[in-house]
C-alpha positions in Angstrom: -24.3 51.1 -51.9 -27.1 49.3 -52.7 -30.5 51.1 -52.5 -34.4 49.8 -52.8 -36.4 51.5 -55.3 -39.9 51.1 -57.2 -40.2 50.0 -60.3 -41.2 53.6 -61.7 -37.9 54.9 -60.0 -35.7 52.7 -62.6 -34.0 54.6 -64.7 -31.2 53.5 -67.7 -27.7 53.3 -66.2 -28.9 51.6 -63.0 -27.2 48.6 -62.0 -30.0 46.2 -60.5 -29.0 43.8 -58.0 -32.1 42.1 -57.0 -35.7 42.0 -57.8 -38.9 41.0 -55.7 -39.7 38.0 -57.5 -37.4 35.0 -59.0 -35.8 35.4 -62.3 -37.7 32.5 -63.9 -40.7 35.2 -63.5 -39.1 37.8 -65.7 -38.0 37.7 -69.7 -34.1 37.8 -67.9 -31.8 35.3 -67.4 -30.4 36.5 -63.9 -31.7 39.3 -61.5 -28.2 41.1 -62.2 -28.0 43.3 -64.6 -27.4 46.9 -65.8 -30.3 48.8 -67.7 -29.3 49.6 -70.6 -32.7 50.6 -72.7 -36.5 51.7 -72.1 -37.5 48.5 -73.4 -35.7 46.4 -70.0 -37.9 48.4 -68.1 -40.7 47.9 -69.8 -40.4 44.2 -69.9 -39.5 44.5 -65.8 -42.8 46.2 -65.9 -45.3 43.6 -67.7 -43.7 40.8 -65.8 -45.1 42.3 -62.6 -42.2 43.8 -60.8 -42.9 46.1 -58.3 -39.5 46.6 -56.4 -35.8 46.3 -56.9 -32.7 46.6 -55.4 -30.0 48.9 -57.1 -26.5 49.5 -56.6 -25.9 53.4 -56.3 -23.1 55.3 -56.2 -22.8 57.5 -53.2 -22.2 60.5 -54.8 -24.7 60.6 -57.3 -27.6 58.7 -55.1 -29.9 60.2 -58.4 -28.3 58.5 -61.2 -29.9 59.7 -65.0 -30.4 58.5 -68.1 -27.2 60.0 -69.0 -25.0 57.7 -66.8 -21.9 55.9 -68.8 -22.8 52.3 -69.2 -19.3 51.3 -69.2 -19.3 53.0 -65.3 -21.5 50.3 -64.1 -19.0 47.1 -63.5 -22.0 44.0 -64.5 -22.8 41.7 -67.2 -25.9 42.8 -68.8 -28.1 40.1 -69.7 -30.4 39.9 -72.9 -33.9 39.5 -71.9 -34.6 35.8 -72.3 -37.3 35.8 -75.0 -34.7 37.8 -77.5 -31.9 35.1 -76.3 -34.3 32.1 -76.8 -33.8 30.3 -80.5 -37.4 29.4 -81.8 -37.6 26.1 -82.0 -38.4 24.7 -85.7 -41.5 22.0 -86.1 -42.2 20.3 -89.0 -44.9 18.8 -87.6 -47.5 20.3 -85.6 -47.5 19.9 -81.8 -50.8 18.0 -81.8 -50.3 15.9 -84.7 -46.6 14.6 -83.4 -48.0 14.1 -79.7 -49.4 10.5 -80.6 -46.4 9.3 -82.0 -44.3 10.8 -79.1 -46.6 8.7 -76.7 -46.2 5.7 -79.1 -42.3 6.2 -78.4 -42.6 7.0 -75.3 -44.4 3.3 -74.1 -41.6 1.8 -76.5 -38.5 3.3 -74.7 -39.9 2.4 -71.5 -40.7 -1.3 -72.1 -36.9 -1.7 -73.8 -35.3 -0.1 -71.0 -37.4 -2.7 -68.8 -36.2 -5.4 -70.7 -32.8 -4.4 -71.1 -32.0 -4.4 -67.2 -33.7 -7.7 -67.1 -31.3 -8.7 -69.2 -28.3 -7.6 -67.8 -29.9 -9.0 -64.4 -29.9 -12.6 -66.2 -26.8 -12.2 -67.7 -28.0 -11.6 -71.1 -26.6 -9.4 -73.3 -28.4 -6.4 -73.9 -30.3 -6.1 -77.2 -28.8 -3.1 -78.6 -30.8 -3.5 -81.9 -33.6 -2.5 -80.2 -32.3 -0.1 -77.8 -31.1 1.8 -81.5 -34.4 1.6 -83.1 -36.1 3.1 -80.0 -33.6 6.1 -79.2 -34.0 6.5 -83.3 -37.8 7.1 -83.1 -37.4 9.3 -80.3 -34.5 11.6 -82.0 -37.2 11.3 -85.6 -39.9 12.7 -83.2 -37.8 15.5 -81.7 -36.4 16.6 -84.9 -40.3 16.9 -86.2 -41.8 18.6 -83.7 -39.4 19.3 -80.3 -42.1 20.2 -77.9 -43.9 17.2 -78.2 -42.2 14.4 -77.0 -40.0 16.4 -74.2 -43.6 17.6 -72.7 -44.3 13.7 -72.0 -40.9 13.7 -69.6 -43.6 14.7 -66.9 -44.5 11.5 -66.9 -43.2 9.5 -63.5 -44.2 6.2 -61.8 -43.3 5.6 -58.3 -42.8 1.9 -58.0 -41.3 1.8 -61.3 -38.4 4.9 -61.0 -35.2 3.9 -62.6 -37.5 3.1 -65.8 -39.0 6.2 -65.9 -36.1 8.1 -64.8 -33.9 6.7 -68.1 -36.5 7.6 -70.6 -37.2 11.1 -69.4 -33.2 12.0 -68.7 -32.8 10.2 -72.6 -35.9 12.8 -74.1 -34.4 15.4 -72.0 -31.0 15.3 -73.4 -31.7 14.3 -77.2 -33.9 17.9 -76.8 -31.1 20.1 -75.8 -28.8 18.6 -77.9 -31.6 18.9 -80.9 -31.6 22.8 -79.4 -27.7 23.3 -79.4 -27.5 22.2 -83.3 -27.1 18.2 -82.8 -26.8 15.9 -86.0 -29.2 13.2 -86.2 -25.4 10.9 -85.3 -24.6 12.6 -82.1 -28.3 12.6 -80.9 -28.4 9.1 -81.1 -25.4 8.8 -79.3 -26.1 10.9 -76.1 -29.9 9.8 -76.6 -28.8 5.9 -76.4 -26.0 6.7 -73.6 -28.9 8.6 -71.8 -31.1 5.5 -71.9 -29.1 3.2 -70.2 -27.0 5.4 -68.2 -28.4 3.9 -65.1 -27.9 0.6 -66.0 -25.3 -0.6 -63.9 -28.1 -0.4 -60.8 -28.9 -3.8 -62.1 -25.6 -4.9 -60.0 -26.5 -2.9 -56.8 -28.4 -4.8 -53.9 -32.1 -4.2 -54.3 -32.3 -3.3 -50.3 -30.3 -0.8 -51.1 -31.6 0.3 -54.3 -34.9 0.5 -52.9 -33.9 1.6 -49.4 -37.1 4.2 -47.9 -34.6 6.7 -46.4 -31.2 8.1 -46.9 -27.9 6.1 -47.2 -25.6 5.1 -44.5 -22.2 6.5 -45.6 -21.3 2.5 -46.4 -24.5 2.3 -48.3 -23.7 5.5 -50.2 -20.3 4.3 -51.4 -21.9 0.7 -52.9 -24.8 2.9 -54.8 -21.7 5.0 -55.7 -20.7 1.5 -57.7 -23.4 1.5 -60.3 -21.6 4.4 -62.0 -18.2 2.2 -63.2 -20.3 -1.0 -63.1 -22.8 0.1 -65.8 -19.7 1.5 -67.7 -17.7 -2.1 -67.2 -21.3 -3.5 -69.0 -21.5 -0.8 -72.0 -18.2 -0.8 -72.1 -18.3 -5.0 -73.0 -21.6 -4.6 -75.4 -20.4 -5.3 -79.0 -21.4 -1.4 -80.9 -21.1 1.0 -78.4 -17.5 2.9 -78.8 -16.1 5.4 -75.7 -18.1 8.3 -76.3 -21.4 5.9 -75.5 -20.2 5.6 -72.1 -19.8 9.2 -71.2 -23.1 10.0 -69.5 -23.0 6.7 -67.9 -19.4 8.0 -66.2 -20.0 11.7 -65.7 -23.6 11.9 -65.0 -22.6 12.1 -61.1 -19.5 14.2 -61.7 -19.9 17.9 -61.2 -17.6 20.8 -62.8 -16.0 21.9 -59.6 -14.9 18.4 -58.9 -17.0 17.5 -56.3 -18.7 14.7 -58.3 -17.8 10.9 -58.6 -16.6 8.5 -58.9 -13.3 10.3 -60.7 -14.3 13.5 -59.5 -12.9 15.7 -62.5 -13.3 18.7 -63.0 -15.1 20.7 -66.1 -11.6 20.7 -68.2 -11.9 17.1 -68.1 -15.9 16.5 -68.6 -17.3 16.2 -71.6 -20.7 18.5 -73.3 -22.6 14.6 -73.1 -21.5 14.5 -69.3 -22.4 18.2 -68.5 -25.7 17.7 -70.2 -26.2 14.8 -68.9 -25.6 15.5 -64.8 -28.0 18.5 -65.9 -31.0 16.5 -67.0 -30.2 13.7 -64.0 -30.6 16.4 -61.2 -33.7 17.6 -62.8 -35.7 14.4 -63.2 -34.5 12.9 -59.7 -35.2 15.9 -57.9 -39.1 16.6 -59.7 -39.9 12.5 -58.8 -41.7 11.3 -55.7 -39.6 9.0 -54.0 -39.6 7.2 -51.2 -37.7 9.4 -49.4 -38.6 12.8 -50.9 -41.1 14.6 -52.3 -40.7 15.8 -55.9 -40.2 19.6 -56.5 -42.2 21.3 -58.5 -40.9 21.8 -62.2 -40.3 25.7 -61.4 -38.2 25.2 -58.1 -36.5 22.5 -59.7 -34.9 24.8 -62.2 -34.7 27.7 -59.5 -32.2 24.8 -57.8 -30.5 24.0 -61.0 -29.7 27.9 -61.6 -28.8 27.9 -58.2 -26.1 25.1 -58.6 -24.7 26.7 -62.0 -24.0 29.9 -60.1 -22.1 27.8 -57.2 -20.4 26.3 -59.5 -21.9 22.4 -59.3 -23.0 21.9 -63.0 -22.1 23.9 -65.9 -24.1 27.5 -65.7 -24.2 28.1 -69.7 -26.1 24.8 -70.4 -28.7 25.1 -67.3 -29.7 28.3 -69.3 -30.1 26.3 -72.6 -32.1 23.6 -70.4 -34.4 26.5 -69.6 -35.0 27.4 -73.0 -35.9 23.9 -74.0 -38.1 23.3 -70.9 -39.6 26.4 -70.6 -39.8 28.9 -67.8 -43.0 27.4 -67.0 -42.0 23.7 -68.0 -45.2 21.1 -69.3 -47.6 20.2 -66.0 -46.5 23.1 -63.9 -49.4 24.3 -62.2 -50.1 28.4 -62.3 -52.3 30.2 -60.5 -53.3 33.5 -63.4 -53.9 37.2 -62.3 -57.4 36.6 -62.4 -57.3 33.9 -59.7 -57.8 31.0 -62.2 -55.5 28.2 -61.2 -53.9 26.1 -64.8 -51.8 23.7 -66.0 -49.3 24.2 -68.8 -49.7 22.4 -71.8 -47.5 23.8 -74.3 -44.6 26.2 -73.7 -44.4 29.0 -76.0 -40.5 29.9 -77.2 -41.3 32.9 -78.8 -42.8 33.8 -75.2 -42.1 32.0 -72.5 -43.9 34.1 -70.0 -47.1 33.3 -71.7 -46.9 29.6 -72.4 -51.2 27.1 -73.2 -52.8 26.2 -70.5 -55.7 24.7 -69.4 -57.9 26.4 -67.0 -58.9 24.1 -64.0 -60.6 26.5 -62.5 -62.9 29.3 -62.7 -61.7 33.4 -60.8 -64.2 31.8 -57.8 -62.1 29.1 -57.4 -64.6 26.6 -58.6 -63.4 23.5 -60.4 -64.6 23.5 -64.2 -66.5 20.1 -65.1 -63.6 20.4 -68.3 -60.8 21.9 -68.8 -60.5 24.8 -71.4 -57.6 26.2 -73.5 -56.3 28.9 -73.0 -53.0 30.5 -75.0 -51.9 33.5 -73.2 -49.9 35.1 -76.0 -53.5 35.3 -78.2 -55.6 36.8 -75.7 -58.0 39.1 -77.3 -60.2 40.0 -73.5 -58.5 43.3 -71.3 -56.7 43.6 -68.9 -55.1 40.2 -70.2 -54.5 37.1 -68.0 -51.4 36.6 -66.6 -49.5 33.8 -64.2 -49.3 35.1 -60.9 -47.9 32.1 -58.8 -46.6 28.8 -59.5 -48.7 26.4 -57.1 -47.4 22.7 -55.7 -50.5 20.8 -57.2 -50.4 18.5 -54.5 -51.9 21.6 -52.2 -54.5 22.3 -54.4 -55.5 18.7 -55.3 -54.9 19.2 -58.6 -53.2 16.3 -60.8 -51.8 17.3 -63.7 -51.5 14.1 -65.6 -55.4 13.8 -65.0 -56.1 16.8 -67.3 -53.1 16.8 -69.5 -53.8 13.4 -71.1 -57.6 14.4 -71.9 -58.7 16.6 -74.7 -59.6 20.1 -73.4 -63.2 20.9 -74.6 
């Protein structure tokens, strides 16, 4: 039966079946698991657990440290800062970040023009569609924080633009994380770019429609999944495997997707990663009929879905690891009642990620932002984040501090 304890209750052996905060708060990759050394608990511990449900067996309703591991029917998980690969840079954060934002402008005036294009009937310039996804794969492979952190980066009025360049750095960093060579990033990278282009076909009342589709509305914006492969498919360069986040970026591994709905025996990695990356920027974007989520409920949601089945569960845990428990512009409020914005996440500790501190313990806004790396403190008791906040209800805007230099 399960049982609530304290955290200075848990003992090995114990089967835990829920905790009193989300998982994304904790070094663990689900709230499942079986204890299995001191060191779990201690982890629980610093990440501020105070409670937890446990599955007891009725018999023994004082389980010890002696309890057979193999008696407790779970999947242990590793805590996620052991699990989590370092990511390599050869270049440091800082010094890559102006070339990332020099890509960055680039990928998002090509992907402008190359709709425009297909609008006019042109053909799409794939020359420099190549060149572009090329200087954002270089910029990965150098340093792989600095360009993904720029996929914050949204525009209302100008979506689908956005939307293309952030799913594109999104993907070409988990495939750089999952071992990628240089040939297949630039494959899924370029496929991620102009995944969305068949939208250039669909009516632009509908494309741009404040509010949520009629059921006949829904099945034409359904269309600008084979009509963007029917254009890719037709550009002189791109072979089959170009197309695959174009056609499966809607599909889902249960089957539920479209417009083929297969299944995950028939979906490609490209397709799996690529309806991962989809959900994630649509659903953190304003748009006219929704409010973005903020970057932490967006991958509570996406954890959700892998567990339901809906996208693949293995690769929304990679995501994680290359976004960050606490992904770039999520805004924190610390133990000390500071409220921050991430900077920089930290893969050798993600629960202790840069900031910049907005504002003071009073609550009073600083007149400049200051850095702050959690994992070097050097002050006691150390700072800590306590909450993720929506920035909107604090009137905070991330994008106002994270493009200035913090004093």
């Amino acid at each position: 039966m399960r049982k609530r304890i304290s955290i200075d209750q848990l003992k090995i052996g114990m089967k835990v079946e829920k905790l009193d905060r989300s998982w994304l708060a904790t070094p663990f990759l689900r709230n499942r698991f079986t204890i299995t050394s001191s060191e779990q608990i201690a982890k629980l511990h610093a990440s501020g657990v105070q409670q937890l449900d446990v599955e007891t067996d009725e018999s023994d309703q004082d389980p010890t440290p002696g309890l057979s591991v193999t008696s407790v029917v779970a999947e242990m998980p590793e805590p996620l800062s052991a699990t989590m690969k370092p990511e390599i840079s050869t270049v440091p954060f800082a010094e890559e970040l102006p070339a990332a934002k020099q890509a960055y402008r680039a990928a998002k005036d090509i992907i402008h023009h190359a709709m425009d294009d297909v609008r006019m009937g042109r053909a799409l310039n794939m020359e420099a569609v190549s060149e572009v996804v090329g200087s954002m794969a270089d910029s990965i492979l150098r340093s792989p924080d600095a360009l993904t952190s720029l996929s914050r980066v949204k525009q209302f009025d100008e979506y689908t633009f956005y939307h293309s360049v952030n799913t594109s750095i999104l993907a070409l960093s988990v495939g750089k994380h999952l071992g990628y060579a240089r040939e297949a990033l630039l494959q899924l990278g370029t496929g991620m770019l102009l995944h969305d282009i068949g939208k250039t076909q669909i009516p632009l009342e509908i494309l741009n429609k404040p509010g949520r589709y009629e059921a006949g509305e829904f099945e034409i914006m359904k269309h600008h999944v084979l009509r963007g492969a029917e254009i890719l498919s037709s550009t002189t360069g791109l072979t089959d495997v170009f197309l695959t986040p174009t056609l499966e970026h809607h599909e889902r591994v249960d089957g539920t997707g479209y417009p083929h709905r297969r299944a995950k025996t028939d979906l490609s990695e490209f397709g799996l990663i690529a309806a991962i990356v989809d959900i994630y920027d649509a659903v953190t974007s304003d748009r006219c009929y929704h409010k973005g989520k903020t970057p932490h409920d967006t991958l509570q949601l996406l954890y959700l879905l892998g567990t339901k089945g809906h996208v693949d569960g293995a690769l929304v845990q990679q995501f994680v690891q290359v976004v960050g428990v606490y992904p770039v512009g999520s805004c924190v409020s610390l133990s000390t009642g500071e409220t921050a914005i991430v900077k920089q996440i930290n893969h050798h500790d993600p629960l202790q990620p840069i900031v910049l501190l907005v504002t003071d313990e009073a609550g009073h806004r600083r007149s400049s932002a200051l850095d702050l790396d959690l994992s070097a403190q050097t002050r006691h008791p150390k700072r800590t984040i306590a909450l993720i906040l929506d920035p909107s209800t604090v009137g905070i805007d991330p994008r106002q501090y994270l493009d200035k230099e913090p004093t």
